[in-house]
Each structure stands twice: as structure tokens, then as C-alpha cells.
N, C-alpha and C positions, 0 to 999 in steps of 0.2 A: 863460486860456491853455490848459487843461486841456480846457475845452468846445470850442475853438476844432481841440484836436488831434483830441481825440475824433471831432469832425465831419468832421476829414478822415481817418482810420482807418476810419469803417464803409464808406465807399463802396467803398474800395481792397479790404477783407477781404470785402465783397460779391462783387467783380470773383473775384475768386481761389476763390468758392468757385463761381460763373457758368465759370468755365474749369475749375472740376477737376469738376463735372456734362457740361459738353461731352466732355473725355476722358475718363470714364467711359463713354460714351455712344458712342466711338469705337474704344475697347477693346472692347465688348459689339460691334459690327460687327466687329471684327478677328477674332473667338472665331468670328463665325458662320460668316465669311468663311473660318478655315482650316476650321472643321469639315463646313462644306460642300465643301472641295476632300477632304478627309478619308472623308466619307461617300463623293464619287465615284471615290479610288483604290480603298475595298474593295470596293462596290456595282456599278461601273460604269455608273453612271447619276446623276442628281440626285433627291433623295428626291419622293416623289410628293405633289401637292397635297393640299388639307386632306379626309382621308379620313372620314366617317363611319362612327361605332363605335358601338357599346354599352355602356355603362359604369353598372354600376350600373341598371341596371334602364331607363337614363336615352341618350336617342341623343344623343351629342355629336359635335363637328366636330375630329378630332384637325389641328392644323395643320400645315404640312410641317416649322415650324422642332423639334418636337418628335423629330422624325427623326433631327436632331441634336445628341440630346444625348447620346449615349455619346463621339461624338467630340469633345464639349469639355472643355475642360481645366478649366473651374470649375462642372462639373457637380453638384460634392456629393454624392454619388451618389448621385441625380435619376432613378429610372429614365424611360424613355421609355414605358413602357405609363400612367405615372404621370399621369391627367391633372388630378389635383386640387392638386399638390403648388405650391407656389410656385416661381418661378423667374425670380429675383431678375436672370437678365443676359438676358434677353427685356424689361426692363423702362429703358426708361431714365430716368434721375433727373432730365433736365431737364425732362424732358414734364409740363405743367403741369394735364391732365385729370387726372381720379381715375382710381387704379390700375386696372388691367384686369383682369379674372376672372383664375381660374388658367389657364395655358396659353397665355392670350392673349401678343402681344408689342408693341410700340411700332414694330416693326422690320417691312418689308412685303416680302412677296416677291412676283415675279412668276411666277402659275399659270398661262400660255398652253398654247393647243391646237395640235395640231400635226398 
């Protein structure tokens, strides 16, 4: 009886942690989503596509969601020149590939010309 329960308890606590990785995952769009309306009340404008920098000796691609980070609320104070730090809600938990460098995000924006 014991095995019988057990087997049907791990699917269910699967499912439940398959649903709290999706709202996680929807939460971190909601964050970029106000900080992005955030960035364009003080900015007037939308942050600008992924900019190459210099960092470290080293030329990197800062991306646009990096722009965004003063205006989120679970930022940790994160700065935005920061491009090596980690940055846990660019990341979503369900995404089943290996973690992305730092700076990178899971989350895609559109860079069109105009």
C-alpha cells in the first residue's frame, strides 16, 4: 500500500514543481515587462539593442535586457555596467539547456530597424 501511494505522490509533486518553474518563468517576464515600461517613462524611449562594450580588456555584447536592470524590483543590486555578475531572473528555470553566460537571458527581445 505504501509503494502503491508513493507511486502515485511523485508524479503529482512533479507536476507542482513543472507549474511553480512555469510561474517562475512568468514572474521574470512580468519584472521585465514593467521595467521595461519603467525604463520608457524616465528615458523616453526603449533601451537600445545589444551595444558593444569593452570590458575588461575584452569586447563584449551588452544586451538590451541589461538596461533594465535598475528598474527591477529583484535586481539585488545588480548593477547594469555589471556584465559578469549573475542574474538569476534573465534566467528561466524551466529552460532545460545549460545555464547561459552571465548576462545572457532565456528571454528574447526584438532588435528591429527603423
Amino acid at each position: 500500500i505504501i509503494v502503491l501511494m508513493v507511486g502515485l505522490l511523485i508524479p503529482a509533486i512533479e507536476s507542482a514543481r513543472r507549474t511553480a518553474r512555469a510561474t517562475h518563468c512568468l514572474a521574470n517576464m512580468h519584472q521585465l515587462g514593467l521595467a521595461m515600461h519603467n525604463y520608457l517613462s524616465s528615458e523616453v524611449n526603449f533601451p537600445p539593442g545589444a551595444t558593444r562594450v569593452e570590458y575588461e580588456g575584452e569586447i563584449l555584447y551588452r544586451p538590451p535586457h541589461l538596461y533594465l536592470v535598475p528598474y527591477m524590483e529583484q535586481s539585488g543590486g545588480i548593477g547594469e555596467d555589471d556584465l559578469t555578475a549573475e542574474q538569476p531572473y534573465l534566467q528561466c528555470p524551466s529552460e532545460k539547456a545549460p545555464k547561459r553566460p552571465e548576462g545572457r537571458t532565456n528571454y528574447r527581445g526584438s532588435v528591429g530597424m527603423m
